[in-house]
Backbone as numpy.savetxt, mean C-alpha at the origin, in Angstrom:
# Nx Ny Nz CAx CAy CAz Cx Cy Cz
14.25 -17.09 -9.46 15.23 -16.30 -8.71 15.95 -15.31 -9.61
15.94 -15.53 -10.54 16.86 -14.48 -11.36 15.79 -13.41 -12.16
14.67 -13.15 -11.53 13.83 -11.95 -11.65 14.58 -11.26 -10.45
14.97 -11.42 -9.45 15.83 -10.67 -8.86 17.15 -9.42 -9.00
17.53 -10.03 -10.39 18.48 -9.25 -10.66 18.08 -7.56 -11.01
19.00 -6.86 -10.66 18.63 -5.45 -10.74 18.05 -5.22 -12.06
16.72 -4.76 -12.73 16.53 -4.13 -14.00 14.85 -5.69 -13.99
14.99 -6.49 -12.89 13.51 -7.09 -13.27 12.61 -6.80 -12.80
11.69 -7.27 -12.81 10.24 -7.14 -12.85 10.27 -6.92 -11.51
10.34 -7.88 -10.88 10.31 -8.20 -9.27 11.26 -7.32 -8.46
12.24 -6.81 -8.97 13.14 -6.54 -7.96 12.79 -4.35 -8.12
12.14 -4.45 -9.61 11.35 -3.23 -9.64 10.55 -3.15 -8.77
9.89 -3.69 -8.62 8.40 -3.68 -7.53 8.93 -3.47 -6.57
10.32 -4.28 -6.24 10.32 -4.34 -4.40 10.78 -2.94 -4.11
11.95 -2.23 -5.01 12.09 -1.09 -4.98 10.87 0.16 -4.94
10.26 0.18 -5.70 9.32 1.08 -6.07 8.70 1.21 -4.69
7.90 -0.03 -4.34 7.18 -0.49 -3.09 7.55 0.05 -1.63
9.15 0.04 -1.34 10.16 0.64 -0.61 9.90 2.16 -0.54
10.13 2.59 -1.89 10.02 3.69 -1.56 8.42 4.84 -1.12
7.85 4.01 -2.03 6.22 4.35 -2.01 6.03 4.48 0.01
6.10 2.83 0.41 6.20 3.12 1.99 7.02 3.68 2.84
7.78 4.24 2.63 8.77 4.91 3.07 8.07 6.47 3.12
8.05 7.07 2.20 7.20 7.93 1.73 5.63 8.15 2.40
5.20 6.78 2.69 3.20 6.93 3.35 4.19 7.08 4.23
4.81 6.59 5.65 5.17 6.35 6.63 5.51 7.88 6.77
6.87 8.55 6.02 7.13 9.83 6.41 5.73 11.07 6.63
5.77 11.03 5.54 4.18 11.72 5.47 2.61 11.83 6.37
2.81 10.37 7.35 1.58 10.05 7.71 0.27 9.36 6.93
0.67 9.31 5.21 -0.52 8.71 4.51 -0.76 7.53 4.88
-0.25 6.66 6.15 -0.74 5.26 6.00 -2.11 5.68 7.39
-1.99 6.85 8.01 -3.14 6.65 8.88 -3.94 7.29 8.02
-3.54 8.19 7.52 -5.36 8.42 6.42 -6.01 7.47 5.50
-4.67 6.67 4.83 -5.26 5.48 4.03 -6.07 4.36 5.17
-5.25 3.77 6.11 -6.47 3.06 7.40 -7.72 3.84 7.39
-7.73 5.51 7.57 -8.84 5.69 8.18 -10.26 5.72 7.35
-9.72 5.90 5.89 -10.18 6.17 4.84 -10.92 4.26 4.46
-10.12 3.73 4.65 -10.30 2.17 4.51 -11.14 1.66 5.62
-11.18 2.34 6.94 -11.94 1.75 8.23 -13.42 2.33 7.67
-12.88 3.43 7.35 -14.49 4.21 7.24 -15.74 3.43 6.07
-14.84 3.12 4.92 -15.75 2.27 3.62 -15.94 0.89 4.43
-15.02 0.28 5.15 -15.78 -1.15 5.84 -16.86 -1.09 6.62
-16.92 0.55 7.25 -18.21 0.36 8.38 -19.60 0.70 7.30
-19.02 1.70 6.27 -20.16 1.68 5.08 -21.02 0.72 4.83
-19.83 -0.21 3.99 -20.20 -1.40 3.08 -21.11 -2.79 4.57
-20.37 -2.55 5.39 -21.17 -3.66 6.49 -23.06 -3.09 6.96
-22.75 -1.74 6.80 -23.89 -1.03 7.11 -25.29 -1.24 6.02
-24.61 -1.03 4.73 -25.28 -1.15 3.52 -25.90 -2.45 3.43
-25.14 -3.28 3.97 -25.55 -4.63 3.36 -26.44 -5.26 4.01
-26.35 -5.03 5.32 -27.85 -5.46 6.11 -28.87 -4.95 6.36
């Protein structure tokens, strides 16, 4: 629990993380990242059989 405190590891991440999604969300990058991500699953399923 005391990685929590402001200046740790963990409580860096959660920040950073925050803002990173905050940021896809404003922007719209979380539907290009899905679509970009839907598209390599239908690849990789395609490839493999």
């Amino acid at each position: 629990m005391r990685e929590l405190v402001p200046g740790g590891y963990l409580f860096t991440h959660m920040i950073f993380w925050t803002v990173v999604g905050m940021v896809a969300v404003g922007t719209q990058a979380v539907a290009v990242i899905l679509t970009i991500g839907l598209g390599l699953l239908v690849v990789e399923s395609l490839t493999q059989q």
